[in-house]
N, CA and C of each residue as an Amber inpcrd file, in Angstrom:
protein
   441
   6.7010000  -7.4150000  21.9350000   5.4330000  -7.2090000  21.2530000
   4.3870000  -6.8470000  22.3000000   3.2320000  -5.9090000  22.0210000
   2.2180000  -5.4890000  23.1410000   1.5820000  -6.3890000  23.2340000
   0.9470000  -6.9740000  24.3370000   0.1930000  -7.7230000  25.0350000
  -1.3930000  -7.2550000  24.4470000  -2.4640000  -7.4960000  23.1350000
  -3.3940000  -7.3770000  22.7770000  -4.3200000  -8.5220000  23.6460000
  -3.9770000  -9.2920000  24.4630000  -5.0520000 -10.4670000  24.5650000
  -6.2660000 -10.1660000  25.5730000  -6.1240000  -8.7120000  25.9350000
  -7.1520000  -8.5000000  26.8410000  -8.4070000  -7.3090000  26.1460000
  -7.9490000  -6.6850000  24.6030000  -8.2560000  -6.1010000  23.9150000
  -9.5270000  -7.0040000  23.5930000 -10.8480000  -6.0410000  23.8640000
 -11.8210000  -6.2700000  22.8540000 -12.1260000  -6.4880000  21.3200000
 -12.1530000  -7.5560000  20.2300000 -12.0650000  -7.0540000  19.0430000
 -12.9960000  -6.2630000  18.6870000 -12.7090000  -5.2950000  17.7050000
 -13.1210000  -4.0380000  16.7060000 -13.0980000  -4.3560000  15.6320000
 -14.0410000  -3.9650000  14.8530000 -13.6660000  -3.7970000  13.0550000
 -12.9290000  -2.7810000  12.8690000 -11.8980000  -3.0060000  12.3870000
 -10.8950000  -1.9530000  12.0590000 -10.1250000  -1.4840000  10.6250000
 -10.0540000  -0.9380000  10.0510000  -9.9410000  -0.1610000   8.7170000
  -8.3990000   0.3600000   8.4730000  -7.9160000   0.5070000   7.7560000
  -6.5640000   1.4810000   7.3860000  -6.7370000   1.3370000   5.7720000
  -6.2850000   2.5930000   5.1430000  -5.9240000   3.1150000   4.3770000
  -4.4590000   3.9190000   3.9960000  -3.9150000   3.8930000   2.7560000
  -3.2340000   4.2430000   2.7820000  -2.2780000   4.3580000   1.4100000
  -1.3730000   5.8450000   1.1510000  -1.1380000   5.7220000   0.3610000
   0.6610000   5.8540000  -0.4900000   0.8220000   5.7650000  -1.5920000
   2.3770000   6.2470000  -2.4400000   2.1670000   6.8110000  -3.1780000
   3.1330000   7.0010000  -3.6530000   2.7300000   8.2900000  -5.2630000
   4.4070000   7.6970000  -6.1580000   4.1670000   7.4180000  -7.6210000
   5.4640000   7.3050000  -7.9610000   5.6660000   8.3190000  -9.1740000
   6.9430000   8.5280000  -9.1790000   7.2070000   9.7290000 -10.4680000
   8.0550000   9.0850000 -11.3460000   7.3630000   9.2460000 -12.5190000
   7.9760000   8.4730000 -13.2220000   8.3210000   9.5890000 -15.3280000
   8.8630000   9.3360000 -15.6740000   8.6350000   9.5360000 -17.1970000
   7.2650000   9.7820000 -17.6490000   6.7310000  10.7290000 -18.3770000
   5.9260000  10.4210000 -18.9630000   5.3010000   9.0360000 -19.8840000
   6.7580000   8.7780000 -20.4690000   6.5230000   7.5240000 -21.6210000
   6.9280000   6.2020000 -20.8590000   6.8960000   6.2550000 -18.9800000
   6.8550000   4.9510000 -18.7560000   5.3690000   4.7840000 -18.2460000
   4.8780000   5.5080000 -18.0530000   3.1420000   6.0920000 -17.5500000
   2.6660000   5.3070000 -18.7650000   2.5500000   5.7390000 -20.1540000
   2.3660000   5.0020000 -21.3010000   2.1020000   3.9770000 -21.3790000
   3.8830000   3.2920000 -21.2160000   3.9350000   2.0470000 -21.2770000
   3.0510000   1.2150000 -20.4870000   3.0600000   1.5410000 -19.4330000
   2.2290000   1.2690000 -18.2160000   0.5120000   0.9510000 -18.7300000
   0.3610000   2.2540000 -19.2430000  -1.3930000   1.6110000 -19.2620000
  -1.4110000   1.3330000 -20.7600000  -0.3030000   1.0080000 -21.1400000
  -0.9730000   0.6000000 -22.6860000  -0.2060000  -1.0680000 -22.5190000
   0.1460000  -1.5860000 -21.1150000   0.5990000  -2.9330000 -21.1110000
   1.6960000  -3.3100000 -22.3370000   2.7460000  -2.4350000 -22.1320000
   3.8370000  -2.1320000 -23.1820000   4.8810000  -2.9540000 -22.6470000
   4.8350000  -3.3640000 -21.4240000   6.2570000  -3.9150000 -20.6500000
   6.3220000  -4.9520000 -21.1340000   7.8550000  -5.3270000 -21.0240000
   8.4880000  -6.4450000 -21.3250000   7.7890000  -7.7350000 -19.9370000
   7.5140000  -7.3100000 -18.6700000   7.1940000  -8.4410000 -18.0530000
   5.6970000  -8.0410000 -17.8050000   5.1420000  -7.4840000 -18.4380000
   3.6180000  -8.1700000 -18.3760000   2.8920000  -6.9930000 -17.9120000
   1.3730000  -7.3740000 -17.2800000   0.8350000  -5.9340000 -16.6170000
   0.9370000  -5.4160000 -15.1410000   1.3740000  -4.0090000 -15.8120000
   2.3090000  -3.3420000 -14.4090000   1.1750000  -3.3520000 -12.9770000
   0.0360000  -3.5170000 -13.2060000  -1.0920000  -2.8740000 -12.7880000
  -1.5610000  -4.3600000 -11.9210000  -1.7570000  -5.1760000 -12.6610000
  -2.0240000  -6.5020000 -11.4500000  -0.8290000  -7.1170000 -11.2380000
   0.1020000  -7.1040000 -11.4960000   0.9940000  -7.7010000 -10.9450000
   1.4570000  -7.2930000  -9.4200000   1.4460000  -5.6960000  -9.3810000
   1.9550000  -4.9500000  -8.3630000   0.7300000  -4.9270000  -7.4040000
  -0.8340000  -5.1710000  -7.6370000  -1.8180000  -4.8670000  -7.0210000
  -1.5930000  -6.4920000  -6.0650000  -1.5330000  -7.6400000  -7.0190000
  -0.9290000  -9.0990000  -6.2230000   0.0240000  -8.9740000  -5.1520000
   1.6630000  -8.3080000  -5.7410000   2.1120000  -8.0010000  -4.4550000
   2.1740000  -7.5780000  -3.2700000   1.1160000  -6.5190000  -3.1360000
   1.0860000  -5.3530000  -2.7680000  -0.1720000  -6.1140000  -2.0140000
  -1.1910000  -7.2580000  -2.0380000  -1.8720000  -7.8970000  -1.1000000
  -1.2420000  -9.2920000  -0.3390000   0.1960000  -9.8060000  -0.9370000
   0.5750000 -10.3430000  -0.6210000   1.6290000  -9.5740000   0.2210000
   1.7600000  -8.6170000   0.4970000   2.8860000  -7.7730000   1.8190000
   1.3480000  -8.2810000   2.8290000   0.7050000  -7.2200000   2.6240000
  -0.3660000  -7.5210000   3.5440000  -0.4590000  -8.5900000   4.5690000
  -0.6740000  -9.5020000   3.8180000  -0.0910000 -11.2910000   4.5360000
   1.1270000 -11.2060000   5.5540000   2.0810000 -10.3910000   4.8360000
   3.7100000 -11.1300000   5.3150000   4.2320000  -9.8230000   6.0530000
   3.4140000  -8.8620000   6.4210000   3.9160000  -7.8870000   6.9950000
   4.5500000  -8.3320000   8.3290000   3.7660000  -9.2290000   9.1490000
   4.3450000  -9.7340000  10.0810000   5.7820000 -10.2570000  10.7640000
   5.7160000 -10.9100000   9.3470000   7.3840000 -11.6860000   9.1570000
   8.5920000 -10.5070000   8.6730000   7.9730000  -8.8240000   8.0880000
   8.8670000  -7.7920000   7.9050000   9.2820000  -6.9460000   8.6900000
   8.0870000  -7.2860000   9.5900000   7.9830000  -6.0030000  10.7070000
   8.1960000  -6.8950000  12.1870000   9.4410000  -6.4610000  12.5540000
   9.4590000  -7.8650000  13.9630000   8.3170000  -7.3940000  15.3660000
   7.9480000  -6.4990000  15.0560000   7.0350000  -6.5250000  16.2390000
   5.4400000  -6.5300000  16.1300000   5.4910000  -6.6160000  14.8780000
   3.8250000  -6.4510000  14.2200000   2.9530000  -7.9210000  15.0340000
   2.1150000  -7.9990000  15.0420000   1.0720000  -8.8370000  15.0570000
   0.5980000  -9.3120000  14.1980000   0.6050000 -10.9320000  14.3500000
   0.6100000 -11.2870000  13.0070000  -1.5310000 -11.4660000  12.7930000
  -1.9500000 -10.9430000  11.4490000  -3.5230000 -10.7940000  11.6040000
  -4.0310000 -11.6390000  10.3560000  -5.3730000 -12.5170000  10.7940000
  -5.8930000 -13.2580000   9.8400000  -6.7160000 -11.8630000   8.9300000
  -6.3440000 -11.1280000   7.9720000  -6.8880000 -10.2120000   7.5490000
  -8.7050000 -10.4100000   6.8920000  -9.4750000  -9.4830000   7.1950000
 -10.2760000  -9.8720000   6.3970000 -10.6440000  -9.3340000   4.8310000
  -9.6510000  -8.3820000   4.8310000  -9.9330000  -7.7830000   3.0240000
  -8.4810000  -7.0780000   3.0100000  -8.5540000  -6.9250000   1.8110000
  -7.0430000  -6.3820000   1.1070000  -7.2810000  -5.8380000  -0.1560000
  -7.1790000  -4.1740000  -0.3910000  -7.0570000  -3.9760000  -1.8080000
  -5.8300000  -3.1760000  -2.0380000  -5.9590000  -3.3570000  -3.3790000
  -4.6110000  -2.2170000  -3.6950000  -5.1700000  -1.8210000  -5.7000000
  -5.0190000  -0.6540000  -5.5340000  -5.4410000   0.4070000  -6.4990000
  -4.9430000   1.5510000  -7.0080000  -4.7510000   1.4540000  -8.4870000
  -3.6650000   2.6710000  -9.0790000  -4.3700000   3.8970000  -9.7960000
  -4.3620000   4.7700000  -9.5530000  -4.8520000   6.0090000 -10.3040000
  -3.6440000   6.9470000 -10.8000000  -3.3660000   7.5120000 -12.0070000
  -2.3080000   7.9750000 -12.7110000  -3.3360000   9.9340000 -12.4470000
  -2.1550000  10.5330000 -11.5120000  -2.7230000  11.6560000 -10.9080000
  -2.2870000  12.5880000 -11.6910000  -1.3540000  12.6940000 -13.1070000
  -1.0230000  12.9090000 -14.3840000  -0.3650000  12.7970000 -15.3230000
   0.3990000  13.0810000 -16.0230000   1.0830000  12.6010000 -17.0080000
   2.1520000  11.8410000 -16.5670000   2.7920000  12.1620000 -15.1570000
   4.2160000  11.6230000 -14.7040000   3.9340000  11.1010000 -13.4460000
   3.0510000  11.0980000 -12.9930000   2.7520000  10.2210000 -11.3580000
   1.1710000   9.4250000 -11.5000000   2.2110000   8.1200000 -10.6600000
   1.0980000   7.5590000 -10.3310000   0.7320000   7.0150000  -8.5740000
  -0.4180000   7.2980000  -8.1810000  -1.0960000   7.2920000  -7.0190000
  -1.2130000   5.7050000  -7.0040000  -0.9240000   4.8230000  -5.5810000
  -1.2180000   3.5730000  -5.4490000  -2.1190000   3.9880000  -4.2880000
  -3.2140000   3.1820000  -3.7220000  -3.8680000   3.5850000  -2.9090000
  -4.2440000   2.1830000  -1.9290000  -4.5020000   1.6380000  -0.7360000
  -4.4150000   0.2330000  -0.4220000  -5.6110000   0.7140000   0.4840000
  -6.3590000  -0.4880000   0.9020000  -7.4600000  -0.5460000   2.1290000
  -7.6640000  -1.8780000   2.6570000  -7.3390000  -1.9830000   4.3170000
  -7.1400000  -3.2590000   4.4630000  -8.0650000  -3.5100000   5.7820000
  -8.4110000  -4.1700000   6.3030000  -9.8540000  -4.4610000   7.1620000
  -9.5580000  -5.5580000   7.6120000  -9.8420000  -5.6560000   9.2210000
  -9.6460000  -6.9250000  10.1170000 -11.0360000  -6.3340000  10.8980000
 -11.2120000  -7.7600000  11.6920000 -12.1460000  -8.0290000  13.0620000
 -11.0740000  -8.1350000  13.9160000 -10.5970000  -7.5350000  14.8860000
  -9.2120000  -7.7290000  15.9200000  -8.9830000  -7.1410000  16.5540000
  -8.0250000  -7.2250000  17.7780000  -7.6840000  -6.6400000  18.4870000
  -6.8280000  -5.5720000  18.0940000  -6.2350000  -5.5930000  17.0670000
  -5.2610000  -4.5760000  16.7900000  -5.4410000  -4.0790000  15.5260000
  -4.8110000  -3.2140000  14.6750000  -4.9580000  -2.0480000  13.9410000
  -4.3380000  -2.7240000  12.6850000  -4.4150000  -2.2570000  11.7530000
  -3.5980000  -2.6820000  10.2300000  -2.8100000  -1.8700000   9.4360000
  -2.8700000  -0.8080000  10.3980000  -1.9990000   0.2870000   9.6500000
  -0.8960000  -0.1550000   9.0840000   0.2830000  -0.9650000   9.6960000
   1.6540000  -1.2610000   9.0840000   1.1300000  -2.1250000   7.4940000
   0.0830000  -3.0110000   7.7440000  -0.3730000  -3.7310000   6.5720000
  -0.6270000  -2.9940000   5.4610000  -1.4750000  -1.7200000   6.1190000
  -1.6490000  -0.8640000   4.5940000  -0.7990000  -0.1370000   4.0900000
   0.3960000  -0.0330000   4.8770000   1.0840000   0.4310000   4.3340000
   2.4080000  -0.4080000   3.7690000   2.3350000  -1.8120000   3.9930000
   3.6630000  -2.4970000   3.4950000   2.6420000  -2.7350000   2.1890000
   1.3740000  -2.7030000   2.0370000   0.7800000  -3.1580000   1.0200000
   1.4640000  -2.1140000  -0.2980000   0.8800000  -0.3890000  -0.3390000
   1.3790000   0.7280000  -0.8250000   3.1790000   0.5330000  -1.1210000
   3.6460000   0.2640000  -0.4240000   5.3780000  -0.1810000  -0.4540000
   5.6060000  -0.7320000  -1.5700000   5.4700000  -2.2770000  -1.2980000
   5.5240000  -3.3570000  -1.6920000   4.7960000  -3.1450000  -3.0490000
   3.7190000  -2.5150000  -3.3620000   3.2730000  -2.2970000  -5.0700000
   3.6930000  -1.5650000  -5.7040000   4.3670000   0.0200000  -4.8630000
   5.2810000   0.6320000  -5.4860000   6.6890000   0.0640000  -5.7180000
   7.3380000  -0.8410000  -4.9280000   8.7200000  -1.2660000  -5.2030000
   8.6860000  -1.8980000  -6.6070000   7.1530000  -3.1600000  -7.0300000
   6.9270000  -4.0710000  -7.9750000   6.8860000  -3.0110000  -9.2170000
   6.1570000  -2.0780000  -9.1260000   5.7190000  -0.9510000 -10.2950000
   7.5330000  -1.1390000 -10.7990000   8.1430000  -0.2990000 -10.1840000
   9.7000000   0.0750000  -9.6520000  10.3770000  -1.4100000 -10.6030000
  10.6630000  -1.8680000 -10.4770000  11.2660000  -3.2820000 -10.7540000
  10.4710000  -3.8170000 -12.6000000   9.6660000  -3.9950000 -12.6020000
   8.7630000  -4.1160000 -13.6180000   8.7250000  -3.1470000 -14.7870000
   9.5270000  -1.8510000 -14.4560000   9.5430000  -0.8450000 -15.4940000
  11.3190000  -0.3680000 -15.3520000  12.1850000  -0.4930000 -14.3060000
  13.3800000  -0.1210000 -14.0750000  14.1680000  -0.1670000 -15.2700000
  13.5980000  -1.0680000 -16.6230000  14.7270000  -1.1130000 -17.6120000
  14.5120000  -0.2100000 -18.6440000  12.9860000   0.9900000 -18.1060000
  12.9230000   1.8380000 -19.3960000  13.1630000   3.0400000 -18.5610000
  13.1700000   3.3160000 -17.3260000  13.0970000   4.1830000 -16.1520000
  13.7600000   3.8320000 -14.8690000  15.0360000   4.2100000 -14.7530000
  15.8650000   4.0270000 -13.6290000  15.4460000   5.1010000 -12.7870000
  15.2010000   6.5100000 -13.3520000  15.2570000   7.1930000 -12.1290000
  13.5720000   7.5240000 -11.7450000  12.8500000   6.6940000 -11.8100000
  11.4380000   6.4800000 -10.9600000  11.9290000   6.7800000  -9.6820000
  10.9130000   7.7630000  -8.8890000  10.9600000   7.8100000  -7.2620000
   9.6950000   7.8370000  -6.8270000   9.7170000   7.3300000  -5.8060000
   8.5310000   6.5910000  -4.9390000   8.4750000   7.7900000  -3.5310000
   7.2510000   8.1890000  -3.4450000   7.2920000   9.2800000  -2.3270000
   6.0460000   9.4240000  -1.9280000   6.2570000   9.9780000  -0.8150000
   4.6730000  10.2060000  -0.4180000   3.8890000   9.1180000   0.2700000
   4.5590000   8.1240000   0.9830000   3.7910000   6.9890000   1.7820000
   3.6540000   7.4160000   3.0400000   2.5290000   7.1360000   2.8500000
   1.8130000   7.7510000   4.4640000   0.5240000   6.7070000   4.4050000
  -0.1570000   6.7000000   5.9110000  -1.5500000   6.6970000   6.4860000
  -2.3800000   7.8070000   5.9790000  -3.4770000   7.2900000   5.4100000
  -4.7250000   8.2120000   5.0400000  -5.8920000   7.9650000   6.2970000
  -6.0370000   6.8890000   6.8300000  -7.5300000   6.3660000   7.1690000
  -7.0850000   5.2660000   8.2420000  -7.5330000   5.3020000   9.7370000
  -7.2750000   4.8000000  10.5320000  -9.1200000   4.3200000  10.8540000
  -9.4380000   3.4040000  11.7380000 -10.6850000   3.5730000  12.1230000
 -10.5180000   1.9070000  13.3540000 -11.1480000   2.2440000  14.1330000
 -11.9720000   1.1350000  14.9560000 -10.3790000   1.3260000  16.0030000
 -10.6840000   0.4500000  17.2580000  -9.9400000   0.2010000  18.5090000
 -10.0970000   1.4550000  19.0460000  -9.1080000   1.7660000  20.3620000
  -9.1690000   2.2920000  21.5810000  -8.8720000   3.9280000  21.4150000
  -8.0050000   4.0060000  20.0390000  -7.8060000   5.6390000  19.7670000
  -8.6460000   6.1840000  18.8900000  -9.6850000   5.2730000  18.1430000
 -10.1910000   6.2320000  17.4540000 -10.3010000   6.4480000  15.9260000
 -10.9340000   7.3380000  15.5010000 -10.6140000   7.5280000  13.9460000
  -9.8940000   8.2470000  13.9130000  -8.6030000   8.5600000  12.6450000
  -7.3950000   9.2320000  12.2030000  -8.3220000   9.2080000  10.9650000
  -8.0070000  10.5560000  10.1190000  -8.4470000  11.0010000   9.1920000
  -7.4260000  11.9550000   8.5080000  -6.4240000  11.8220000   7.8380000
  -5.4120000  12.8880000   6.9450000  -6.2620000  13.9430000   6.5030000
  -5.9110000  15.2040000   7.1640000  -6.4460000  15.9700000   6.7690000
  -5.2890000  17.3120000   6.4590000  -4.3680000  16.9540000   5.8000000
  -3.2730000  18.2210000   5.4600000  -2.5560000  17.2160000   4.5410000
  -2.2040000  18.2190000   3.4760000  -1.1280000  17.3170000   2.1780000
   0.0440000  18.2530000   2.9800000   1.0420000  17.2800000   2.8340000
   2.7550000  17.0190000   3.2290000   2.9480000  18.7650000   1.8900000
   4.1640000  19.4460000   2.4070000   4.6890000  20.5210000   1.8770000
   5.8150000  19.8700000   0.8600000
């Protein structure tokens, strides 16, 4: 693991996002809270701040961070995909990128699981870093969509 203890803390930012493809009529189900286990939408937004937490214990070299915010947020980008979007914020020596993104994971896997018995072939794509900010490199800003 890198040696952070000589690192100044920074307020530091990450963003980040998934995209899932799904059926039209599991999209439906979805915002009309049709599922058999409940709503797809906070359940997966809970998980998806609870990776956040436990990224540490997933990722063996991560740093483990007292976080100071955690969101996670779904926008349906149209009839058959839906956009998860996460933003996660520390005071620290180190960065949160892996956090925002086990956050995005981890709410797409729950979406995934929570609807799998009306939609097996859901695919999850498109996880990446949007938004880097604070420490020694700088701001990262996505500025090109993937081909």
């Amino acid at each position: 693991m890198v040696d952070v203890g000589e690192k100044v803390p920074t307020q530091r930012l990450a963003r980040a996002e998934a995209t899932i493809v799904m059926r039209p009529e599991t999209l439906d189900l979805i915002r009309n809270q049709k599922l058999a286990k409940g709503n797809v939408f906070e359940v997966a937004r809970l998980a998806g701040i609870m990776a956040t937490k436990r990224t540490a214990e997933l990722i063996p070299l991560c740093h483990s961070l007292g976080l100071d915010g955690a969101t996670v947020d779904f926008e349906p980008i149209d009839d058959h995909r839906l956009r998860i979007e996460s933003r996660v914020t520390v005071h620290g020596k180190t960065g949160v990128e892996m956090e925002a993104l086990s956050a995005v994971t981890i709410a797409a896997l729950t979406v995934y699981d929570m609807c799998k018995s009306v939609d097996r072939a859901m695919e999850i794509a498109n996880i990446r870093l949007l938004e880097k900010q604070g420490g020694k490199s700088g701001h990262f800003l996505r500025d090109f969509e993937p081909p």
